[in-house]
C-alpha positions as CSV (number, residue, x, y, z in Angstrom):
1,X,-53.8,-47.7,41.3
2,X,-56.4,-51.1,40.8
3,X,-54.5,-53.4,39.2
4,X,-56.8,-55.8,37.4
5,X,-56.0,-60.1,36.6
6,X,-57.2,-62.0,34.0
7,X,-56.7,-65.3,33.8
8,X,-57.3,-68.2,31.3
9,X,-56.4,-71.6,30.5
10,X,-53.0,-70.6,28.8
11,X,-53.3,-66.8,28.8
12,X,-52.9,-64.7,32.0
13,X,-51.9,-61.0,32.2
14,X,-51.7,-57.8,34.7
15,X,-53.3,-54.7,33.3
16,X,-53.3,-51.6,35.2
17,X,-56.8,-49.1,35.2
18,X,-54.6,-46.1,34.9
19,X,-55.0,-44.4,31.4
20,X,-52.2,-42.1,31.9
21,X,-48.6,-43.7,33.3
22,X,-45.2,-43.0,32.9
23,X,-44.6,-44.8,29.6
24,X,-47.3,-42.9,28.0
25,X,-45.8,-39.2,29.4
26,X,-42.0,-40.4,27.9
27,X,-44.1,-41.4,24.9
28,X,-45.8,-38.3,24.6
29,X,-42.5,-36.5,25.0
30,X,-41.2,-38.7,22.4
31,X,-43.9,-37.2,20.6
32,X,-43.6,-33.6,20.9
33,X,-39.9,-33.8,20.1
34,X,-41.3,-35.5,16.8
35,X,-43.7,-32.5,16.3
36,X,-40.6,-30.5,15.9
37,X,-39.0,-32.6,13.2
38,X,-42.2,-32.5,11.7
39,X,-42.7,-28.9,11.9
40,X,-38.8,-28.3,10.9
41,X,-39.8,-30.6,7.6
42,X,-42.7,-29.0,6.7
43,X,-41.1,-25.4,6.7
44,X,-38.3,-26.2,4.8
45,X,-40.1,-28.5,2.4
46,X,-40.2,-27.5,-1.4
47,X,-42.9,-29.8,-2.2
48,X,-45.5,-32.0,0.5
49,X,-43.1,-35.5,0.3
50,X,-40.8,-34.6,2.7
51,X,-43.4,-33.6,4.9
52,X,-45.5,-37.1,4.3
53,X,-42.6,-39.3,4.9
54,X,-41.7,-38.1,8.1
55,X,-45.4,-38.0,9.6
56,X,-46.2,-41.1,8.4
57,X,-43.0,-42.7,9.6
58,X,-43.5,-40.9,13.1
59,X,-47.1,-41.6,13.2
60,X,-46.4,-45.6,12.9
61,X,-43.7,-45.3,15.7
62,X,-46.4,-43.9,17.5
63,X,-48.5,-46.9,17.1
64,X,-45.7,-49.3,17.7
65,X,-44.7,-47.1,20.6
66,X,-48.5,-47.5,22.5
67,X,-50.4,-50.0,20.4
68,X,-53.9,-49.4,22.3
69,X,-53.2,-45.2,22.9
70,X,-51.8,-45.2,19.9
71,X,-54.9,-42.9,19.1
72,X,-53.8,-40.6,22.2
73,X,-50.5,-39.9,20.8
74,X,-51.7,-39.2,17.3
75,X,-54.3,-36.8,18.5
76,X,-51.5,-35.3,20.4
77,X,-49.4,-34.9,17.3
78,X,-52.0,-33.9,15.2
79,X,-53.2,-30.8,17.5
80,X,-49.5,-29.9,18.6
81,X,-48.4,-29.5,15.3
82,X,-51.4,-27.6,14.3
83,X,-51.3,-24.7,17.1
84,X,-47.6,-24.4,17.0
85,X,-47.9,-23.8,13.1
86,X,-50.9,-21.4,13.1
87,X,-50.3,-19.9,16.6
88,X,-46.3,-19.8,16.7
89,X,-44.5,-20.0,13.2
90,X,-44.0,-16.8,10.6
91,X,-46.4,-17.6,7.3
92,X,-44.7,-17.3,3.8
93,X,-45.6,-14.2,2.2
94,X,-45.4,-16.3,-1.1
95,X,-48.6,-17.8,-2.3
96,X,-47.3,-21.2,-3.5
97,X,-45.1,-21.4,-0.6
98,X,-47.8,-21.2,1.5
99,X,-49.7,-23.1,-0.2
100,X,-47.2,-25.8,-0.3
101,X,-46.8,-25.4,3.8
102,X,-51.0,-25.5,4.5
103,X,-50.7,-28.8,2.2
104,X,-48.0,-30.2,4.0
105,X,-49.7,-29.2,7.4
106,X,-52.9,-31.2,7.0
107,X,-52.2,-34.0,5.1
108,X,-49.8,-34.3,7.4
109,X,-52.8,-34.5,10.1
110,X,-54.2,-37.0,8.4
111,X,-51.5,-39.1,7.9
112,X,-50.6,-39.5,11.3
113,X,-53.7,-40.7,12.0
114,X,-53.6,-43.3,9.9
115,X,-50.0,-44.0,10.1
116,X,-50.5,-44.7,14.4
117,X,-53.4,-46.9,13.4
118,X,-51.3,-48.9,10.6
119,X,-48.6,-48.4,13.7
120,X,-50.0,-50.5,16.2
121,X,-51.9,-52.9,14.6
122,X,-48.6,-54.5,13.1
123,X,-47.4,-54.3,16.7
124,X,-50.5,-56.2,18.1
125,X,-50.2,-58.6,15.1
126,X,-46.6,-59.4,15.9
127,X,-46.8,-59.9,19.4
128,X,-49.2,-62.4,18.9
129,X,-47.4,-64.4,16.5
């Protein structure tokens, strides 16, 4: 492990070279438990809000959680609950359930994308005020 200084007038800081530490792997624990609220939410869902709150709430934990692998998480999230749904879940027989479920799946995608970027870029803004 290199550990790495940088120094300046009135700003100094440690940052370690490793991508992956432990506070990413409880993160990204964090985040598969998340994937199964997620998935719970978007099977149970009558309509695609339920499903959009809770991603894009996660997703902005995820951001606050690891404001520069905020991305890493999210891509996490994003392919988890896309194999576990396709790969592992029974599909409604029912067209607008289904429907409803594929809706909920990828905008769901999306918004955890967006939510982990919106995530830690409040973080980075309020640590430095």
């Amino acid at each position: 492990m290199t550990i790495v200084s940088v120094t300046h007038s009135t700003f100094s800081a440690t940052m370690q070279a490793s991508f992956f530490n432990r506070r990413l792997l409880v993160n990204t624990l964090l985040t598969l438990a998340g994937c199964a609220l997620l998935l719970y939410c978007i099977k149970i869902a009558i309509a695609a809000h339920l499903p959009f709150l809770v991603a894009t709430l996660l997703a902005t934990v995820l951001g606050v959680l690891e404001p520069r692998k905020g991305w890493f998480l999210a891509l996490v999230q994003a392919a988890t609950i896309w194999l576990v749904y396709t790969f592992f879940l029974d599909h409604p027989t029912n067209n607008s359930d289904s429907e409803v479920e594929v809706f909920s799946l990828y905008g769901s995608m999306i918004l955890t994308f967006v939510g982990s970027f919106i995530g830690g870029r409040l973080k980075r803004v309020f640590d430095r005020a």
